[in-house]
VOBA-28891 format. One record per residue: residue number from 1; z, x, y of N, C-alpha, C, O in turn; residue in three letters. Coordinates in steps of 0.05 Angstrom, whole numbers, plus 5000, padded with zeros to 4 digits. Example, Ala and Ser with C-alpha at 12.3 -4.5 7.8 and 13.67 -1.06 7.14 Angstrom:
% VOBA-28891
 resi   nw   nu   nv  caw  cau  cav   cw   cu   cv   ow   ou   ov resn
    1 5156 5264 4886 5156 5246 4910 5156 5264 4934 5169 5285 4934  ALA
    2 5142 5257 4955 5143 5273 4979 5157 5258 5001 5161 5268 5023  SER
% end
This chain:
% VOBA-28891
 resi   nw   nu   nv  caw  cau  cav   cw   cu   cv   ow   ou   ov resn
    1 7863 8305 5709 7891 8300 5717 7894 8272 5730 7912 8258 5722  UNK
    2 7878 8262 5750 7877 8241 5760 7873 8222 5744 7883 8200 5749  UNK
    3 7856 8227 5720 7854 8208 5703 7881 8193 5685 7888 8170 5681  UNK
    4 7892 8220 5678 7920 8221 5664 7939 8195 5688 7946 8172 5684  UNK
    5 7942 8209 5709 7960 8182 5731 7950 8165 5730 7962 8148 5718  UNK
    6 7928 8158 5738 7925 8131 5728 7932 8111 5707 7930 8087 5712  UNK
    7 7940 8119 5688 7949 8116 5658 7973 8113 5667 7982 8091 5671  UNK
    8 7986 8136 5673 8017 8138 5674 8030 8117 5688 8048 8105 5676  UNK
    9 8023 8109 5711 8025 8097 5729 8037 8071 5724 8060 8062 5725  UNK
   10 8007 8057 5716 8018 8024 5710 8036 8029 5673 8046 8008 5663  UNK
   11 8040 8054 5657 8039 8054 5642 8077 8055 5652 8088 8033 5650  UNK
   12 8088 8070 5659 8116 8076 5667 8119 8042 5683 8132 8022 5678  UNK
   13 8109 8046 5693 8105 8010 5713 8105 7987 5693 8123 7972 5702  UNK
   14 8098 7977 5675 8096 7958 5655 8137 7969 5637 8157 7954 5637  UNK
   15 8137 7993 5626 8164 7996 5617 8185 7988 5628 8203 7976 5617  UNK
   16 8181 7997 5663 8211 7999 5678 8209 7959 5684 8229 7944 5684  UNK
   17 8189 7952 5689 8189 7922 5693 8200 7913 5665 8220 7899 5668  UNK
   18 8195 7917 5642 8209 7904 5620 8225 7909 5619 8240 7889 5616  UNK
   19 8237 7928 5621 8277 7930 5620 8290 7919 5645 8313 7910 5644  UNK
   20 8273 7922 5667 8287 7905 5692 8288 7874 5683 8309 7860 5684  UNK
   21 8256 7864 5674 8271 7839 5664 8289 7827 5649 8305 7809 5655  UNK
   22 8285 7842 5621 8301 7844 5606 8336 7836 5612 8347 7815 5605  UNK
   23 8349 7854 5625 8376 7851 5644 8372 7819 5652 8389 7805 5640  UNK
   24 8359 7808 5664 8357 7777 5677 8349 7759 5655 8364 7741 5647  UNK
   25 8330 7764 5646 8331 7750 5628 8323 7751 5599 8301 7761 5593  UNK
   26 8340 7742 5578 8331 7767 5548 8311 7766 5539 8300 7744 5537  UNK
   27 8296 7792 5527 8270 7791 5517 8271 7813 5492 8258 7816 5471  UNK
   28 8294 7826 5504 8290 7850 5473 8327 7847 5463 8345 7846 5479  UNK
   29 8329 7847 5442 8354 7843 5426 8381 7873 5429 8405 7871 5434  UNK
   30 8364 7898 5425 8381 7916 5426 8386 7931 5448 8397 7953 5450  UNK
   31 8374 7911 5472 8385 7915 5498 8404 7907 5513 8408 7887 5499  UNK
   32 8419 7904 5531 8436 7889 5547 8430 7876 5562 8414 7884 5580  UNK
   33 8438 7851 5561 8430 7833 5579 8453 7812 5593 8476 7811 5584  UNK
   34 8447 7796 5616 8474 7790 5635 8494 7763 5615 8517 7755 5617  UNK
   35 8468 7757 5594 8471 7731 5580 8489 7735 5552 8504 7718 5542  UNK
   36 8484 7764 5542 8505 7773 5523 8539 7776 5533 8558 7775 5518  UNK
   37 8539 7780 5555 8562 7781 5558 8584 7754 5575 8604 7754 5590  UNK
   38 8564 7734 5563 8583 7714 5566 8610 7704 5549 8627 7688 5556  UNK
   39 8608 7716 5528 8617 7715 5507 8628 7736 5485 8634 7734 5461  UNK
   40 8629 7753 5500 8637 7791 5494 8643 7798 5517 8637 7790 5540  UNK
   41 8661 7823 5503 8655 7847 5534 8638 7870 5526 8633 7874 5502  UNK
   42 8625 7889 5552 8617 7899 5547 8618 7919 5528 8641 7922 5519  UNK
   43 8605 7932 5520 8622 7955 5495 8634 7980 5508 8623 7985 5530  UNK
   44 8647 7992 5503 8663 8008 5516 8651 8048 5510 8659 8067 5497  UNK
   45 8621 8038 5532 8616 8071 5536 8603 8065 5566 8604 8046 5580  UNK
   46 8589 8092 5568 8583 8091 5591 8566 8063 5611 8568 8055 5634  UNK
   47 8544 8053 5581 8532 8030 5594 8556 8004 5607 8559 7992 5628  UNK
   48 8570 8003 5584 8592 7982 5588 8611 7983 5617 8617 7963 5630  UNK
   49 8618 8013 5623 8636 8014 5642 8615 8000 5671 8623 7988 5691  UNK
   50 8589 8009 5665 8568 8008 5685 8571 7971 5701 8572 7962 5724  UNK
   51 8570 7956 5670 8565 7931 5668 8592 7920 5679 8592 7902 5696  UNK
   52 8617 7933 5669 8643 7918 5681 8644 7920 5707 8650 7900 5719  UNK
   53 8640 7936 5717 8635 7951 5747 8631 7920 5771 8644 7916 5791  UNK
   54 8609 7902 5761 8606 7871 5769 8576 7872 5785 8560 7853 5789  UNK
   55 8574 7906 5793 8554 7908 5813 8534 7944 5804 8514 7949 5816  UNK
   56 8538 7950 5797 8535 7984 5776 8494 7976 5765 8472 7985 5771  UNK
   57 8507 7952 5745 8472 7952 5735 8457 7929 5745 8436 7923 5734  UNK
   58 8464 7919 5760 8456 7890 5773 8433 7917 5788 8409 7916 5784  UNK
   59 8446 7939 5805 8435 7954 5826 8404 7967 5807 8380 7967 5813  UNK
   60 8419 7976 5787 8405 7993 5762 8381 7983 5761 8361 7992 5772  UNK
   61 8382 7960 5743 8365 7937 5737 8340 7929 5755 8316 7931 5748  UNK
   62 8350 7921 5778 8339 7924 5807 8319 7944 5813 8296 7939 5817  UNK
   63 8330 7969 5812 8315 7990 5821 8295 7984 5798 8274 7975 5807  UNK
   64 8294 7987 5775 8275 7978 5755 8258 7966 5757 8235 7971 5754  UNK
   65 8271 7938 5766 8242 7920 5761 8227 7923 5788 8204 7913 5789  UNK
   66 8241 7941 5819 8225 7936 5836 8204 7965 5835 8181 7967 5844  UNK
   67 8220 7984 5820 8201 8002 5808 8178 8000 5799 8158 8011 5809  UNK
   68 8178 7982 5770 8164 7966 5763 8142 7959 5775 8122 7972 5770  UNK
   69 8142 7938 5792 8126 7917 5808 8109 7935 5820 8085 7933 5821  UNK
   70 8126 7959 5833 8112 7977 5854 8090 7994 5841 8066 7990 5847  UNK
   71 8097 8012 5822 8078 8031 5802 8054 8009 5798 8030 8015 5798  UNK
   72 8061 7987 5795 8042 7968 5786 8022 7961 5804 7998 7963 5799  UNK
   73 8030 7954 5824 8013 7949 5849 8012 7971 5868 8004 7967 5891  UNK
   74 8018 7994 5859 8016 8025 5877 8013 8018 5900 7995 8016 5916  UNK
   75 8049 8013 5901 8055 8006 5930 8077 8036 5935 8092 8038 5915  UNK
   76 8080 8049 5949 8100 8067 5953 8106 8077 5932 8129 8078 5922  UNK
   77 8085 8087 5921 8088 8105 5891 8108 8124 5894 8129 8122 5882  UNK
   78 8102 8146 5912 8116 8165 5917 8152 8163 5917 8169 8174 5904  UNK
   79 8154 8145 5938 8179 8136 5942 8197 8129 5923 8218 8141 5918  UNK
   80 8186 8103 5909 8197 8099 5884 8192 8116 5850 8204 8109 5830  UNK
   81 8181 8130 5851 8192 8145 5837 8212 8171 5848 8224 8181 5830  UNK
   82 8217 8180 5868 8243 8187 5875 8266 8177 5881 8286 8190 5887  UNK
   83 8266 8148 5880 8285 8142 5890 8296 8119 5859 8316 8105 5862  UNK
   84 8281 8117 5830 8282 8119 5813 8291 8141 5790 8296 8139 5766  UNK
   85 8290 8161 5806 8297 8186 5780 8320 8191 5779 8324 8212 5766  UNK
   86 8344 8178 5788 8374 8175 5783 8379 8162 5768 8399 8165 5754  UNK
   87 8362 8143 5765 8370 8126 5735 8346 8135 5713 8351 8129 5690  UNK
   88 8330 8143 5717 8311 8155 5695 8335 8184 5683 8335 8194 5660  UNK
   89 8352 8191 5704 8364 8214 5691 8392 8203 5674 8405 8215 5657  UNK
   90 8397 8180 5682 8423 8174 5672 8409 8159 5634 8416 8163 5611  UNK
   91 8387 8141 5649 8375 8139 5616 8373 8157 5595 8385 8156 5573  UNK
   92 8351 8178 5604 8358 8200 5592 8377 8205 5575 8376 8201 5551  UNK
   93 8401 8217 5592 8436 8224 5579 8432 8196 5565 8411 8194 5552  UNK
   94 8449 8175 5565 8448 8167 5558 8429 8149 5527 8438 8137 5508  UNK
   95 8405 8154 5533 8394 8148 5499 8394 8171 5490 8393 8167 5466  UNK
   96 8394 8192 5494 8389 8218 5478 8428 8228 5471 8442 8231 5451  UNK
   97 8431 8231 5489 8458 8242 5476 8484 8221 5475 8505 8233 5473  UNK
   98 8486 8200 5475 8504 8179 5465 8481 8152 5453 8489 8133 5466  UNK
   99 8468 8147 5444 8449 8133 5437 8451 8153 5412 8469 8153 5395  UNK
  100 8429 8170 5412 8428 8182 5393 8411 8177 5376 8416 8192 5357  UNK
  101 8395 8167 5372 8379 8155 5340 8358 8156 5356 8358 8161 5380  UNK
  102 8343 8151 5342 8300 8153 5344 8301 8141 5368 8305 8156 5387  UNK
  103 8297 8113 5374 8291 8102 5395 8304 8112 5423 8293 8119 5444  UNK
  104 8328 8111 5417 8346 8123 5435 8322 8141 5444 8306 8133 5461  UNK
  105 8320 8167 5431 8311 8200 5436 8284 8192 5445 8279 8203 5466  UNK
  106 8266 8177 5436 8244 8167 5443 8240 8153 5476 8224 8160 5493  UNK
  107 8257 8135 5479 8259 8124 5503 8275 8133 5524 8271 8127 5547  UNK
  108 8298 8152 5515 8308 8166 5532 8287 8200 5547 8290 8215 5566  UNK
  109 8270 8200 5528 8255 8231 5533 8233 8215 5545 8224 8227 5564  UNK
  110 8223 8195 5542 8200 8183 5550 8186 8182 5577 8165 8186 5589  UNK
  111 8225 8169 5583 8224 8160 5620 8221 8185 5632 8204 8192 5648  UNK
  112 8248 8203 5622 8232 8226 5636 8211 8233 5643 8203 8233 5667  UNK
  113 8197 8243 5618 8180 8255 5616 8154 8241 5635 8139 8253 5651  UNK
  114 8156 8214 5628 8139 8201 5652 8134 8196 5677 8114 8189 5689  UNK
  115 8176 8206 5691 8182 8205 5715 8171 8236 5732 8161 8240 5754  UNK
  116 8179 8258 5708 8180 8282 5722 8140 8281 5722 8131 8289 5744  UNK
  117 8122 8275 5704 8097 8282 5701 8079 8266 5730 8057 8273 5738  UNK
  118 8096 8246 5740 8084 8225 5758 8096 8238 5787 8081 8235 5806  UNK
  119 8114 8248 5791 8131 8265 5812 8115 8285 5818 8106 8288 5841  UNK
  120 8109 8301 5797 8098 8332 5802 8058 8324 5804 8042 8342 5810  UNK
  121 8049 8293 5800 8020 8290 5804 8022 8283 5837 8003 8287 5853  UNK
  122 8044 8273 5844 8054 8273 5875 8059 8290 5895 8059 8289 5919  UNK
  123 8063 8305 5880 8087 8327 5895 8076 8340 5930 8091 8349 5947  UNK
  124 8042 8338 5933 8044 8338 5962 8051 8318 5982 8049 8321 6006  UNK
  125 8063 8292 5967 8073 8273 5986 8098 8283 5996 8106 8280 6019  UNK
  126 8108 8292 5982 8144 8304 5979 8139 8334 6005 8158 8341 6019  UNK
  127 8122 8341 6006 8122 8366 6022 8139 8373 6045 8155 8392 6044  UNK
  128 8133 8347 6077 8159 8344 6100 8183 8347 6090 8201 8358 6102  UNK
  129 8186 8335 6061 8224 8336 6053 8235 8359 6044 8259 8365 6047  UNK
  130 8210 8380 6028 8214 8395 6013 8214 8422 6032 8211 8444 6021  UNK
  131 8217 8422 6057 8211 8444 6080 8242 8462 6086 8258 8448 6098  UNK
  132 8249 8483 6082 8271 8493 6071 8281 8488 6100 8305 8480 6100  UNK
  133 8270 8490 6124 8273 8485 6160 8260 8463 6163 8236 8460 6160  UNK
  134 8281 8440 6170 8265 8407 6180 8255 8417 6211 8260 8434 6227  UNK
  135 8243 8400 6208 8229 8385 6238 8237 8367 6244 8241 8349 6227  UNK
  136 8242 8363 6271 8250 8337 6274 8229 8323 6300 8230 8299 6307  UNK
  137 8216 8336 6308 8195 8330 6324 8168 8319 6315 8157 8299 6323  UNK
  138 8157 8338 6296 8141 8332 6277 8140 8350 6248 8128 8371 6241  UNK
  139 8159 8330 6232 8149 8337 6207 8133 8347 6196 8136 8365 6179  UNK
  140 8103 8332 6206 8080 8342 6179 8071 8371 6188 8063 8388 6173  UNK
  141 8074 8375 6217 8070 8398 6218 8093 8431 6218 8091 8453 6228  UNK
  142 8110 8420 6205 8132 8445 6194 8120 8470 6180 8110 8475 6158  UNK
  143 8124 8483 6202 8110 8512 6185 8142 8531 6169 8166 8527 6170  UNK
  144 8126 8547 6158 8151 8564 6138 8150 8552 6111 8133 8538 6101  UNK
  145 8176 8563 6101 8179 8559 6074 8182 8533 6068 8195 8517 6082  UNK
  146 8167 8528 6042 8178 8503 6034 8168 8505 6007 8150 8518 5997  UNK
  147 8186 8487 5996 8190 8490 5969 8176 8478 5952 8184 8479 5929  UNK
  148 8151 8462 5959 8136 8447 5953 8109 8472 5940 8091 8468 5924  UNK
  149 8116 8497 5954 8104 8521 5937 8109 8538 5908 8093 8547 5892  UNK
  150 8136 8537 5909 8140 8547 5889 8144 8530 5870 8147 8537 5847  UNK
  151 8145 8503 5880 8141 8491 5854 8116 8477 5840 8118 8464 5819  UNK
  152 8094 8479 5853 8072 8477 5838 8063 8511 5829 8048 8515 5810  UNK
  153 8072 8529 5843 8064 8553 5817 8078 8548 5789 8064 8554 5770  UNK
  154 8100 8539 5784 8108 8528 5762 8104 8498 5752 8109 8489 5730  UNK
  155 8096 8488 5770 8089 8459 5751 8062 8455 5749 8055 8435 5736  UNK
  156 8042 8471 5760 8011 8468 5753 8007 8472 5734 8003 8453 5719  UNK
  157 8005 8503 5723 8007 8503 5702 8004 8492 5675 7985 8491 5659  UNK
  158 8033 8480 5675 8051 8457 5653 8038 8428 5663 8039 8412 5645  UNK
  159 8031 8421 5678 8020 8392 5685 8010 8382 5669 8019 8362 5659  UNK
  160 7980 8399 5657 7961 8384 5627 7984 8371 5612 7993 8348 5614  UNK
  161 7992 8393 5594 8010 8393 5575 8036 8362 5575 8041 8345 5558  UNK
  162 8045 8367 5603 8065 8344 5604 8040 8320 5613 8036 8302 5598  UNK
  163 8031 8322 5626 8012 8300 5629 8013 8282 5597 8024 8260 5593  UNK
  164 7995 8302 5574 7991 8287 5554 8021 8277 5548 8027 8254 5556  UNK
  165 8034 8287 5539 8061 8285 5527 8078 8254 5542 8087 8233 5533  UNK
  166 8076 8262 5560 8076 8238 5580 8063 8209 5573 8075 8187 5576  UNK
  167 8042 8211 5566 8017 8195 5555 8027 8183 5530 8030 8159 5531  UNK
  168 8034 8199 5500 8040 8205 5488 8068 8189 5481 8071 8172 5463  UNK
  169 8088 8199 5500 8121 8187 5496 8107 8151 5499 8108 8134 5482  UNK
  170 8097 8149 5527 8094 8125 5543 8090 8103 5519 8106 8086 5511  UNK
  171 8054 8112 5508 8055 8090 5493 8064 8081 5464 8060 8062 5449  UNK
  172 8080 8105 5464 8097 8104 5431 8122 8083 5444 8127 8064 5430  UNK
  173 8138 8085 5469 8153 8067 5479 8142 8043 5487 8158 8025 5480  UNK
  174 8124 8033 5497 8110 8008 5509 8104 7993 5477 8104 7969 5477  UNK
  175 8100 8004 5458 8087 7994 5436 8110 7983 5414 8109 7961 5403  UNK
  176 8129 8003 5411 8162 7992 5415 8177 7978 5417 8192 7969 5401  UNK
  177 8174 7972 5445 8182 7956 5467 8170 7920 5458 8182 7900 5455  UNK
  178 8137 7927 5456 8125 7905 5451 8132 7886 5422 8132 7862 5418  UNK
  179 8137 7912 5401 8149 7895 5382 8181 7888 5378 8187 7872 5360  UNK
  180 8201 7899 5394 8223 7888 5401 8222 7858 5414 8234 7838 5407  UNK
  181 8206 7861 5434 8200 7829 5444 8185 7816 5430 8180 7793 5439  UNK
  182 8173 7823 5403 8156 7801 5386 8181 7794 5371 8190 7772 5377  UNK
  183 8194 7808 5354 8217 7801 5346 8242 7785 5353 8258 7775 5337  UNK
  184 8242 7784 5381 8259 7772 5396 8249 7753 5402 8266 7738 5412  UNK
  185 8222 7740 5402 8217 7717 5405 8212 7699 5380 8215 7675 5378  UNK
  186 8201 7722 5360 8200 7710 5328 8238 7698 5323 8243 7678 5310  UNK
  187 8253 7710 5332 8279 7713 5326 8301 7714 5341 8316 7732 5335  UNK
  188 8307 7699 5359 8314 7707 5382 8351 7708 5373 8363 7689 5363  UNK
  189 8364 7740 5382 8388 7748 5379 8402 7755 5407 8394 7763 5429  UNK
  190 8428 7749 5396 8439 7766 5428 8449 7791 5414 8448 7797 5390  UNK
  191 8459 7809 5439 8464 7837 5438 8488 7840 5409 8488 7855 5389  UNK
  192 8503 7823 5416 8524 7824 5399 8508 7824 5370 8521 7841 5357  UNK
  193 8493 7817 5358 8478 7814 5338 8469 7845 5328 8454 7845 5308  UNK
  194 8474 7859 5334 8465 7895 5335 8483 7907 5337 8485 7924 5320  UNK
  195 8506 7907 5358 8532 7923 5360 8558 7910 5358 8565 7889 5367  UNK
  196 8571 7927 5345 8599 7913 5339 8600 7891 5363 8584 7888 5381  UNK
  197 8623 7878 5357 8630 7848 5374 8658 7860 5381 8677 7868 5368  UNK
  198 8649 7858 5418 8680 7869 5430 8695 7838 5452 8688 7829 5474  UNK
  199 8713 7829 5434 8720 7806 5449 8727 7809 5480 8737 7830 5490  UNK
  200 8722 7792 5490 8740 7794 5526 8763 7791 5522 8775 7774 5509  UNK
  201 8772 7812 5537 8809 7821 5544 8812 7799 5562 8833 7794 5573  UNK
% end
């Protein structure tokens, strides 16, 4: 299992850094980036409303690439991937059920799958939070329930399993990913080049 995180790790860490950069500066074509929309508006779904917003994926983006950096240099692993799985859940929805198509379902099930498999190889860091009665004196020693039990009787278990799968989504996405940016540098397109062209109102 330890073996598996290790993998996972810089492996989710290398992804969330390419799409964080990506946003700043373009590297993959059928992504969004701040530079496509000099000259369009955004398209009009959920990502777009995100982007008109002025401040929505600037935040997004952010959390990404410092995600990113972090998994990478396993700096506050723990942290950042909790404080990343709000947008690992909105990716999700979003490539899988308004996306829709292969990649979409691929990269939208991916992050998950990589976020929840790297959470639950954590999950005794989470323990102080997960205590159904806080402490406020001392945390680590909170006795009673806490929920950090019942959820490794259900996620031990399943851990192998998502572990590989995890493994599995990751480098079917990173490999993806890598030839989107070969392409994009063989060829370099803006967004508009892929989705309809929505002029600025």
């Amino acid at each position: 299992m330890a073996k598996m995180a290790r993998i996972a790790r810089p492996l989710m860490g290398i992804i969330y850094l390419l799409n964080g950069i990506n946003w700043w500066f373009k590297i993959i074509t059928p992504y969004p980036s701040m530079s496509d929309f000099r000259h369009m508006a955004p398209p009009p779904d959920v990502v777009g409303a995100m982007i008109s917003n002025g401040v929505m994926f600037h935040m997004v983006k952010g959390l990404e690439l410092l995600t990113g950096i972090a998994l990478l240099a396993n700096v506050m692993t723990p942290l950042m991937l909790v404080a990343v799985m709000p947008v690992t859940i909105s990716v999700f929805i979003v490539d899988v059920f308004f996306v829709a198509h292969l990649r979409g379902i691929v990269m939208g099930c991916g992050s998950l799958v990589l976020n929840l498999f790297l959470l639950s190889v954590y999950i005794e860091h989470y323990r102080p939070m997960l205590a159904v009665r806080g402490m406020t004196d001392d945390p680590l020693s909170a006795q009673g329930v806490n929920v950090t039990d019942g959820l490794k009787a259900v996620i031990l278990p399943l851990r192998p399993a998502l572990g590989v799968l995890a493994l599995g989504l990751g480098f079917v996405m990173l490999g993806w990913m890598l030839v989107m940016i070969g392409q994009y540098i063989a060829h370099p397109m803006p967004l508009s080049a892929v989705i309809p062209h929505h002029p600025q109102s």
